[in-house]
ROKOL-287558 format. One record per residue (C-alpha): x, y, z; residue in one letter. Coordinates in steps of 0.05 Angstrom, whole numbers, padded with zeros to 5 digits, always signed. Last residue first. Layout:
<recs>
XYZA;...
</recs>
This chain:
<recs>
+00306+02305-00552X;+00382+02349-00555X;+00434+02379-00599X;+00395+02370-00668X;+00434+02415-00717X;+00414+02475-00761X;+00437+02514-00815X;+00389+02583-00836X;+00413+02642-00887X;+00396+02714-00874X;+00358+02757-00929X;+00354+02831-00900X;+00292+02881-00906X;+00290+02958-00902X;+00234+03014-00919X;+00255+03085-00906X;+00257+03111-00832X;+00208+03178-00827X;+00162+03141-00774X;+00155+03085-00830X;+00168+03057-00888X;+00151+02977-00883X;+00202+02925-00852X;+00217+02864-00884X;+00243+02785-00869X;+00269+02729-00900X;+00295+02672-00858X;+00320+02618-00912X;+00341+02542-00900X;+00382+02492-00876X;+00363+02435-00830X;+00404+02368-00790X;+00381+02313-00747X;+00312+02298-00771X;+00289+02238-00729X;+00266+02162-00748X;+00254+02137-00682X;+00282+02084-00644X;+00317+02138-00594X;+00350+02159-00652X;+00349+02136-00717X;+00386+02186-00768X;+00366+02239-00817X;+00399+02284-00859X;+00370+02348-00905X;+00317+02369-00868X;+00303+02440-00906X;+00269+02496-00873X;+00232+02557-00898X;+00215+02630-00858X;+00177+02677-00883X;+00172+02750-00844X;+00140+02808-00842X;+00169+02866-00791X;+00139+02910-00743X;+00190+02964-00720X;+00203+02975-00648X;+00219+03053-00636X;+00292+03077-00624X;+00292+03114-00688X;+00265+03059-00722X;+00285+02993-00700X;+00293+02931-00717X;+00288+02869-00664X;+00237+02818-00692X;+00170+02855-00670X;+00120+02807-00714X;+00086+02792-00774X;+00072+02723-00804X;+00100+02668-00846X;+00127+02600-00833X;+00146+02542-00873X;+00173+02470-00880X;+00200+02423-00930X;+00217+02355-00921X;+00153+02327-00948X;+00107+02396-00951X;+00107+02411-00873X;+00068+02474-00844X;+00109+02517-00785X;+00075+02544-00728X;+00120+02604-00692X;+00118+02601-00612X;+00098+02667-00585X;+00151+02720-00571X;+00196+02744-00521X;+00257+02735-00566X;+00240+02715-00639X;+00258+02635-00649X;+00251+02607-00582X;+00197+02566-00596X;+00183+02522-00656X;+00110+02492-00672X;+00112+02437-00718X;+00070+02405-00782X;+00084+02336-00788X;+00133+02273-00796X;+00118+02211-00757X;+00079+02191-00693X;+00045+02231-00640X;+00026+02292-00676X;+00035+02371-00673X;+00116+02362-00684X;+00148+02409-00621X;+00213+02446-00657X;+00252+02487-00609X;+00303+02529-00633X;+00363+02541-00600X;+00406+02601-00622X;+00463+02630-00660X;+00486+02697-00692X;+00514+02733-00764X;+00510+02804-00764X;+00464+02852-00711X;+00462+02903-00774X;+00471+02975-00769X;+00448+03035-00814X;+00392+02989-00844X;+00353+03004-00910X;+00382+02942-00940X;+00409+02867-00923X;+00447+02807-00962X;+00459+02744-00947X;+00467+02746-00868X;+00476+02684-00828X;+00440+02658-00775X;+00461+02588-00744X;+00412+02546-00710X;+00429+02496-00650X;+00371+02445-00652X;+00324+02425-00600X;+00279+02366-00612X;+00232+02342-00656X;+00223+02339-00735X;+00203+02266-00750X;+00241+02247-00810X;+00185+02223-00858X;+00210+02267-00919X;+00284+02256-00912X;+00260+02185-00931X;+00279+02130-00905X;+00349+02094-00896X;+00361+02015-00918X;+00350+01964-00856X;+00403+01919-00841X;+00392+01845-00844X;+00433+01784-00801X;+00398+01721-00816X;+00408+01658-00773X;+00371+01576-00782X;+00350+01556-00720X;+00360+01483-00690X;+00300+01447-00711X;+00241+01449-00652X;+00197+01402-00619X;+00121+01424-00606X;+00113+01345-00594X;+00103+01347-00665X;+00147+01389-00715X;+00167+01457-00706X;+00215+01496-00751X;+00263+01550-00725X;+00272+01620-00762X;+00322+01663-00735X;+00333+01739-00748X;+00394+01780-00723X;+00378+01854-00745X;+00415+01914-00756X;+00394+01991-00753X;+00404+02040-00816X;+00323+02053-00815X;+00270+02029-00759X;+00241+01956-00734X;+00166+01946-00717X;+00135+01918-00782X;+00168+01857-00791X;+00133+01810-00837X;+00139+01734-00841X;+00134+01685-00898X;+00136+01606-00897X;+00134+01554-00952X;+00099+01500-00926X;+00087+01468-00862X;+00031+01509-00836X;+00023+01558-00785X;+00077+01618-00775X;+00096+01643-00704X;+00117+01713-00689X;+00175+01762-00640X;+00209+01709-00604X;+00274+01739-00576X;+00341+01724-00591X;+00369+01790-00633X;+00303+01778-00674X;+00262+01710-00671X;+00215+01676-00713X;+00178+01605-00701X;+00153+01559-00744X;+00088+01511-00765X;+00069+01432-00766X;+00139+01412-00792X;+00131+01336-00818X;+00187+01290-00808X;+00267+01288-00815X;+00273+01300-00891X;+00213+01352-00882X;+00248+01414-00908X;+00205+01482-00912X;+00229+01533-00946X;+00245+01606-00924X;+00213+01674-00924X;+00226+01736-00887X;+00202+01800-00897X;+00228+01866-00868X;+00195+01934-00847X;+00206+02011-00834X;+00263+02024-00880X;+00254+01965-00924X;+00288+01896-00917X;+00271+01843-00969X;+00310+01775-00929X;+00321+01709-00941X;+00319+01633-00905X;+00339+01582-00960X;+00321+01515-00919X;+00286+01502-00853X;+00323+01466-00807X;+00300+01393-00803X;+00248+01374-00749X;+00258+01348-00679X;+00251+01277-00661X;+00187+01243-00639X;+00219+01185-00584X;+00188+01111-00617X;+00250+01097-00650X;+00304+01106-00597X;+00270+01040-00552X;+00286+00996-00620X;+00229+00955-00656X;+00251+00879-00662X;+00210+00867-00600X;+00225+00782-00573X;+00169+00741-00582X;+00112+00732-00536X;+00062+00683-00555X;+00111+00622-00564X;+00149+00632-00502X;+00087+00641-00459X;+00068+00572-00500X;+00138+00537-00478X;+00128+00556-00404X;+00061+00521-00404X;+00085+00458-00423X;+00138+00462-00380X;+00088+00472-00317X;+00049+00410-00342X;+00108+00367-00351X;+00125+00386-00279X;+00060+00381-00254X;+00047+00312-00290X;+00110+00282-00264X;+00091+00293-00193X;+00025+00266-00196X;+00073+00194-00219X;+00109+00207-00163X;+00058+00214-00115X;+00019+00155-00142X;+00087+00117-00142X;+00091+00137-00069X;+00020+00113-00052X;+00028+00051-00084X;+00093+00030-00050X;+00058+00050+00019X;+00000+00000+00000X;
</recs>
């Protein structure tokens, strides 16, 4: 009986372990070994984008570039000048981008970067543009500027006060750009003198008490004055005016017993201070 029992035992101990090996072998046989490697399923970044150019104009600059998909689909772009993000672009084709807040005779560093999915980026591609100068005509005509006053030519006068110098004040009657001004400082004592722009022209007439006398008594005297911005510069960001010439005309009626007189004085000015 105990010989029976122990071959039972064995024999139950046989069919586990063939049974367990058995089972082994399927696990083996459903689950193969991956052929598919760990660095293949991590999204990698986009290719550069390819022939990144430039149209620069005064007060803007486009961009545009090609899109290259070699290392998987781009899903937009992003633009940055002198390392900061200034725009994104949609879209994997070509791209195009527009500047509209830089200013003449400054440079630019530009990148472009192309993003794929994941929101990973290429390496950027660089651009370095300088803008071309504006206009004389939309110098903005601010600031004060040290004017020179030189005779031409003069009648009816005994004396003459000769060449001299002075600070004129030009105040532009807008926010933004080139437009009429009012300048102070340009007749002692007196009212501020408004000025009407014509592109980078600018006038002035009126009447006034400009110095000349007649026999000790304060003439009135007509006057037209025209100005000339004839360079400009950035400064401050801004497109100014930086240096005039021009024509001060002015006459003085018979009067009082003094016969009629009148000079012709030549104007140069340059901006000294915002």
């Amino acid at each position: 009986m105990a010989a029976l029992i122990a071959a039972l035992a064995i024999g139950a101990f046989g069919l586990v372990l063939a049974l367990t090996a058995g089972d082994d072998d399927a696990a083996d046989r459903a689950a193969p070994a991956s052929t598919v490697s760990p660095s293949a399923l991590v999204p990698t970044p986009p290719a550069t984008p390819l022939g990144v150019a430039a149209r620069a104009r005064p007060f803007a600059i486009e961009l545009r570039w090609q899109p290259d998909e070699s290392e998987g689909p781009v899903e937009g772009y992003t633009v940055y000048r002198n390392g900061t993000e200034i725009g994104t672009v949609t879209g994997g084709g070509p791209g195009r981008f527009t500047d509209d807040d830089v200013v003449p005779l400054v440079r630019y560093v530009y990148a472009v970067a192309a993003v794929g999915e994941d929101d990973l980026a290429s390496e950027p591609v660089e651009l370095r543009v300088k803008t071309p100068a504006a206009p004389l005509s939309d110098a903005r005509l601010e600031g004060t500027f040290d004017v020179r006053i030189e005779q031409v030519s003069t009648f009816g006068y005994t004396s003459s006060g000769g060449d001299r110098a002075g600070g004129w004040s030009f105040s532009p009657r807008c926010e933004r750009g080139a437009c009429d001004v009012k300048v102070a400082r340009v007749f002692r004592g007196a009212a501020s003198v408004s000025m009407d722009r014509s592109s980078a022209s600018y006038r002035a007439q009126g009447s006034g008490k400009l110095g000349v006398r007649c026999g000790g008594t304060p003439s009135t005297s007509t006057y037209v004055i025209r100005l000339k911005v004839t360079r400009a510069e950035t400064v401050d960001g801004v497109w100014h005016a930086v240096a005039l010439e021009g024509t001060f005309v002015h006459r003085e009626a018979a009067q009082l017993g003094c016969v009629a007189g009148g000079a012709n004085l030549r104007l140069t000015g340059r901006l000294i201070d915002l």
